[in-house]
C-alpha positions in Angstrom: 44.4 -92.8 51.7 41.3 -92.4 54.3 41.9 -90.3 57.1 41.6 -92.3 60.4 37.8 -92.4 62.1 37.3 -90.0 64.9 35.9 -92.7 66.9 32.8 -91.0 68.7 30.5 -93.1 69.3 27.8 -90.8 68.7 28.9 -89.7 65.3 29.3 -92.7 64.2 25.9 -93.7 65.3 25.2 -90.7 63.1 27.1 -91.2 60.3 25.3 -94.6 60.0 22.0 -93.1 60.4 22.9 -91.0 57.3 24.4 -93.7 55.2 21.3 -95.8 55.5 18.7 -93.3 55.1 20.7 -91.5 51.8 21.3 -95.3 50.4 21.2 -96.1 46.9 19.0 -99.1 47.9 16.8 -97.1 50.3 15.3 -93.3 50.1 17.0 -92.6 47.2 15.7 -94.8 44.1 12.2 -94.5 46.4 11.9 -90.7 45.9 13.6 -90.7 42.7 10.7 -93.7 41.6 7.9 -91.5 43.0 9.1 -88.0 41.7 9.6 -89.3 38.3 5.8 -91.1 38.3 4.3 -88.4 39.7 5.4 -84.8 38.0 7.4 -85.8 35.1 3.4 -85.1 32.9 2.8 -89.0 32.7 -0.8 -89.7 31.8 -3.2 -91.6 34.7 -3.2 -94.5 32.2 0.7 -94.8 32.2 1.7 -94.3 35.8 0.7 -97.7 37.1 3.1 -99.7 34.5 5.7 -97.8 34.6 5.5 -97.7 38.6 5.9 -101.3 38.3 8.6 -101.6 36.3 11.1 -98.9 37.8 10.2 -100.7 41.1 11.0 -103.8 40.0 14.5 -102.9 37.6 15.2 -100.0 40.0 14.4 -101.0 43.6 13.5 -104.3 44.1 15.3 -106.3 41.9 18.9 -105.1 43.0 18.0 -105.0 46.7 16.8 -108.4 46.5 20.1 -109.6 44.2 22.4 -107.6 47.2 20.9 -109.3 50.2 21.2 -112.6 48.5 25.0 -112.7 48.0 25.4 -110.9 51.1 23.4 -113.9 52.9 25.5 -116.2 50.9 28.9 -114.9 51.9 29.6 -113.5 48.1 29.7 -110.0 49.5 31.2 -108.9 52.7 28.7 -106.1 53.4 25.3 -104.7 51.3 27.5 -101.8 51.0 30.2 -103.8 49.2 33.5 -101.9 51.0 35.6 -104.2 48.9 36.0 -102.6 45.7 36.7 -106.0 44.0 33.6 -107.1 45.0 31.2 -104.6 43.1 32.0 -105.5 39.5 30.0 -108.9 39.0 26.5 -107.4 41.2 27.2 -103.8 39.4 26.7 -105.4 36.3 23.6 -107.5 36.6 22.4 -104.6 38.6 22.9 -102.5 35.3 21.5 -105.0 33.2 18.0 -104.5 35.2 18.6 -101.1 34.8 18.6 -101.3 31.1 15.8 -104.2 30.8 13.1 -101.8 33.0 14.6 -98.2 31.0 14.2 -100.2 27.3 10.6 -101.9 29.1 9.6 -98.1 30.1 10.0 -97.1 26.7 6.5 -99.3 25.5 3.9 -97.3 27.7 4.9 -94.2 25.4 6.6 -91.7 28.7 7.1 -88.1 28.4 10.6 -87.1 27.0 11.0 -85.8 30.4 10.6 -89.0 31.9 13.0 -90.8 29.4 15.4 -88.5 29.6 15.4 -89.0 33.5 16.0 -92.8 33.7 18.2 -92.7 31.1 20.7 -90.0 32.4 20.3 -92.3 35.9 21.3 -95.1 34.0 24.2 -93.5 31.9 25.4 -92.8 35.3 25.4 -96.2 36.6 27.0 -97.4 33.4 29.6 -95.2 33.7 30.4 -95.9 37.0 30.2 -99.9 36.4 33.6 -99.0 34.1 35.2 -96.9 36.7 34.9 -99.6 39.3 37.7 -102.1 37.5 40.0 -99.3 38.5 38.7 -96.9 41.2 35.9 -96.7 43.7 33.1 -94.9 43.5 30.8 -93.7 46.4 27.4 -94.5 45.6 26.4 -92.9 48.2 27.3 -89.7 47.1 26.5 -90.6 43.4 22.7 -91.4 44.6 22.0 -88.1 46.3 23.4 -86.2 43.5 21.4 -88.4 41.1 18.2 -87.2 43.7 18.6 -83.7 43.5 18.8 -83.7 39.9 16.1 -86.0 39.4 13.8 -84.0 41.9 14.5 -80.7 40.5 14.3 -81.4 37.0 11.0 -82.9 37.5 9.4 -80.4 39.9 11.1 -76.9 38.2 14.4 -77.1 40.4 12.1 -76.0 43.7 13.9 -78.0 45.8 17.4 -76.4 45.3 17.8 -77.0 49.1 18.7 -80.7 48.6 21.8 -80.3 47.7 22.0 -79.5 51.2 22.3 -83.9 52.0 25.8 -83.8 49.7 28.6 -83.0 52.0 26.2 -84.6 55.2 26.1 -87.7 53.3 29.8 -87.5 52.1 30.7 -86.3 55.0 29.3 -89.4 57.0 31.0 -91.8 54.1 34.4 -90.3 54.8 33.9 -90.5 58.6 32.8 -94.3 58.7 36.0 -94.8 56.5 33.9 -96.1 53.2 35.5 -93.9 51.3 38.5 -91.6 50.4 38.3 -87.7 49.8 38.5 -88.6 46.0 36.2 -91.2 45.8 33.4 -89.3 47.5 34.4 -86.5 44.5 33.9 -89.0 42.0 30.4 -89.8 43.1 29.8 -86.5 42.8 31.1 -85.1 39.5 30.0 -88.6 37.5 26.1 -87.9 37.9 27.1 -84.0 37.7 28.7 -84.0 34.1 25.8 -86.4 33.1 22.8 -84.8 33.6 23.8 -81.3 33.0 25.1 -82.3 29.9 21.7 -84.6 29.0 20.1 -81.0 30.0 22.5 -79.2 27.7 21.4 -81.8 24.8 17.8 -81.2 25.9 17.9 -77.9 25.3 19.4 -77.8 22.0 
């Protein structure tokens, strides 16, 4: 059940800040594109391609798809509240997931770069299944897909983002998007995911 809104208008004004800034269509895939092209050891040769393609599978492509049905009355909101909503756009979503991770794979990445979009994309899979029964908070899913995108490419110096996890659950929860367990979903999915494609890594 979500607890009732507080109803400042302030913090709300706050909250929505927050949710539009930690989006899964705005600063998240954006860093996450940049952090992977630039210090996950791609060669000069390699970075312009694969730019392309993670902006267009990754970025463009779903935020594009989004405002389309939401301009079309398919969707009530970009953020698709509804959970009934999510599963048809989730899955051609995932599909240009897949098409730009399999497309990545021709301009011969790193293994840390591989391993990076396809963890993200394991995530997203994952998720895509959950939604016929539960919601998930992408939200929280997308930070926690950042930090361990971020660190993982940059030596885990920048610890400190997990900071943005409870702000941007908390600011889910308090714009009533999202019950205490679905914000914990969003969390543990990408959590189990990439420490245990680390795990695997290591082996």
């Amino acid at each position: 059940m979500i607890i009732k809104q507080l109803g400042n208008p302030k913090l709300t004004r706050f909250a929505r800040l927050i949710s539009r800034v930690f989006g899964p269509l705005t600063i998240v895939p954006l860093v996450s594109i940049y952090i992977l092209i630039q210090h996950t050891g791609l060669s000069n040769e390699g970075k312009l391609p694969l730019l392309l393609t993670l902006t267009f599978s990754s970025f463009l492509i779903p935020a594009l798809y989004l405002v389309t049905l939401f301009r079309r009355g398919l969707i009530s909101d970009l953020d698709m509240t509804d959970r009934k909503e999510r599963l048809t756009p989730f899955l051609v979503v995932l599909v240009s997931q897949w098409v730009g991770v399999l497309v990545a794979q021709l301009f011969n990445p790193t293994r840390l770069f591989s391993a990076l979009i396809v963890l993200t994309t394991i995530v997203l899979s994952i998720e895509v299944v959950v939604t016929i029964k539960e919601k998930v908070s992408l939200h929280a899913s997308g930070v926690m897909i950042l930090f361990f995108v971020v660190n993982a490419a940059t030596e885990w110096r920048h610890v400190w983002l997990l900071l943005f996890v409870p702000l941007v659950c908390w600011a889910r929860w308090y714009l009533r998007k999202h019950t205490v367990r679905q914000l914990v979903l969003g969390i543990a999915i990408p959590t189990v995911v990439f420490l245990t494609g680390f795990a695997c890594m290591l082996e």
